[in-house]
N, C-alpha and C positions, 0 to 999 in steps of 0.2 A: 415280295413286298419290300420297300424301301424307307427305312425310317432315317431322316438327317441325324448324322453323329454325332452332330453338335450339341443336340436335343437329347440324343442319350448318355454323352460325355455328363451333361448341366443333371441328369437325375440321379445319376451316379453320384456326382459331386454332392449333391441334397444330399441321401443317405446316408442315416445319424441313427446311432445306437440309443433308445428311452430308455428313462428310469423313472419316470412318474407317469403315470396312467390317471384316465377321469373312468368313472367307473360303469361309462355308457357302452354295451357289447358291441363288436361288429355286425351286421346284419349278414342272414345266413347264407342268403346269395353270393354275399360278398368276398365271404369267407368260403367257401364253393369256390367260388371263381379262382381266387388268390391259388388254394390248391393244386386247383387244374391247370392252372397255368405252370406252376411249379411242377409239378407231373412231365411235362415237355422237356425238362432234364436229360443231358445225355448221360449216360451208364456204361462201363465196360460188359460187353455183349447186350447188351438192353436189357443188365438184368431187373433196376429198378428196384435198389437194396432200400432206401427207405423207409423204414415204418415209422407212421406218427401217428398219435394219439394228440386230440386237442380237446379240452375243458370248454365249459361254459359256465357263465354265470348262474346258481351258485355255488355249482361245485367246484370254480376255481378257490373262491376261497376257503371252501372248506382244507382241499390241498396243500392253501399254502399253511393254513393255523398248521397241518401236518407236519410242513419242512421246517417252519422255525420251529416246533418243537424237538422234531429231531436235532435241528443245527443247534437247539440250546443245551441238547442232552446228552452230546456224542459228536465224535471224529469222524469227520466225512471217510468213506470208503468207496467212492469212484468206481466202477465196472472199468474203467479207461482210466489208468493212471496220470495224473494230473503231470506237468512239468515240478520240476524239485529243482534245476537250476536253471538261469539264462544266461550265458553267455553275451557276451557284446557280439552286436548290437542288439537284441533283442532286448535285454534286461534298459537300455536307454529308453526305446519306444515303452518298455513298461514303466518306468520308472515316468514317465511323460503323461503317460494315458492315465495314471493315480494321482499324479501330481496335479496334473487339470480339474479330474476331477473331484478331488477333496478341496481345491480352491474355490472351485463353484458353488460347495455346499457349507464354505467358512467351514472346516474341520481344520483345525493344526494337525500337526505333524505329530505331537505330543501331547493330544488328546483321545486316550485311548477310550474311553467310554462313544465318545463321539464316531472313531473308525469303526468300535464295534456294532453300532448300533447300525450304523451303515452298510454292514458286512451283511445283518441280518434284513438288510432292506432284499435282498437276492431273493431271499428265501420267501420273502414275503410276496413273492414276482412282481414289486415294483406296483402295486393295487391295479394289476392289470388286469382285465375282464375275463382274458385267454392266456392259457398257456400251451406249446404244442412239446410234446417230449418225445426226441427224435431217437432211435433204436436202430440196431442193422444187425443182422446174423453175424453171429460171432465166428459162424464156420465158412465164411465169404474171405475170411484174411482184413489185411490193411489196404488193398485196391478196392473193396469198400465202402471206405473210409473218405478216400479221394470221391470216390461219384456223392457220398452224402456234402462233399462241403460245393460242388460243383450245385448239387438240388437248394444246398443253402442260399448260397449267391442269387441261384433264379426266383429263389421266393424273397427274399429282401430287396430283387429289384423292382419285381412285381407289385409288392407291397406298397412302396416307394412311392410308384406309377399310379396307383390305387388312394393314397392319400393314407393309408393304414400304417401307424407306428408300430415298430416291434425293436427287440433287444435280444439277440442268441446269445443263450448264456450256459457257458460250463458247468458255473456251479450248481445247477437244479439237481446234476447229473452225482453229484456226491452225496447220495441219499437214496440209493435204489431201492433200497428194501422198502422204505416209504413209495415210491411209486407204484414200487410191482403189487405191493398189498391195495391200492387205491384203485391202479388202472388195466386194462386189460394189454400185459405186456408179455411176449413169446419169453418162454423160459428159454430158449435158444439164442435168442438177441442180448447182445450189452446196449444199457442208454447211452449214449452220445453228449446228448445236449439238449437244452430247451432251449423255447424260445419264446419269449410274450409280448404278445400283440395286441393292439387296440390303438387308442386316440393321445397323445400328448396332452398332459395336462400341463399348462404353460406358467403356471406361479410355482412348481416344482422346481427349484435350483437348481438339480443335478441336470436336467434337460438344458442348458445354458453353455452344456461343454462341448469342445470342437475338438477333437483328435486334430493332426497332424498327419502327414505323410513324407516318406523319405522320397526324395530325387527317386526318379525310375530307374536310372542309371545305378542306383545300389541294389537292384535288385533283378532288373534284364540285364544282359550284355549280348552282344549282338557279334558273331565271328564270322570272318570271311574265308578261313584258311585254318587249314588245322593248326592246334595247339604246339607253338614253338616255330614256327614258319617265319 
């Protein structure tokens, strides 16, 4: 099968991270499909590390009243220890990717009630209909780790391709004790991450932001000859 590049360069390029959802569910076919296709994933040996759990309406929301209560009541504690520093360049692209997006939503810089308020919009998964909380054997190592963000990729482009909005997001993931009591998660597995999907609500502000990308050249290089030649 041949699909033009150009056509998959152009949906690549579409794909945008939401942060406002309308409170209409996917339909279940659809979300089936999205899956399955993401299932087509490659894996180191095929092993197919992994596990998701996804909500519906209305127990996502019961979930999220969960996380902001816990993010109002306590220090997140991560199963995956979050970053603590970024060195250059990284800390640029972050410092770009908050920068846009607090611009979009009119936040200053110096309006702490407004960042926080914001902070807890995460927890609240963004009033999205789904949320999927993605897990892997803790006894698999960090190879993976790599095949889950490889599964990530093919389900955000699938999505994409589907018309279906989604957001993978770290922070779900600093609140496990709240998940593991709510959903049925292998006491073997650490969470990874989530991810909420559904439809763009379009009068949302935050959905107005465009990330940026660096020259590929900062990040491929291409050698003809070994190092020093």
């Amino acid at each position: 099968m041949t699909i033009d590049p150009r056509e998959l360069a152009a949906l690549l390029e579409s794909r945008r991270s939401v942060r406002g959802f309308r409170p209409d569910p996917i339909a279940p076919d659809d979300l089936t499909a999205l899956f399955t296709a993401a299932q087509r994933a490659p894996s180191w040996c095929n092993i197919q590390p992994w596990r998701v759990v996804v909500t519906a309406p209305p127990y996502t929301q019961e979930l999220s009243a969960a996380l902001v209560a816990a993010a109002r009541g306590g220090f997140p504690g991560p199963d995956l220890a979050f970053p603590i520093d970024y060195p250059q360049p990284y800390l640029e692209h972050r410092r770009a990717c908050g920068g846009a997006l607090y611009t979009a939503m009119g936040i200053a810089r110096d309006d702490k009630m407004g960042r926080y308020d914001a902070w807890l919009r995460n927890y609240a998964l963004f009033d999205a209909p789904h949320v999927a909380i993605v897990s892997v054997d803790k006894r698999l190592g960090p190879y993976a780790l790599v095949d889950l963000g490889v599964w990530l990729g093919m389900l955000l482009t699938q999505a994409t391709a589907m018309g279906i909005d989604a957001c993978p997001m770290a922070s779900v993931a600093a609140y496990p004790k709240v998940l593991r009591q709510q959903l049925p998660i292998a006491e073997t597995d650490q969470i990874v991450f989530g991810i909420v999907l559904g439809y763009a609500d379009p009068d949302v502000p935050a959905n107005t932001t465009r990330t940026t990308r660096a020259p590929v050249g900062d990040n491929v290089v291409v050698v003809t000859g070994p190092k020093g030649s």
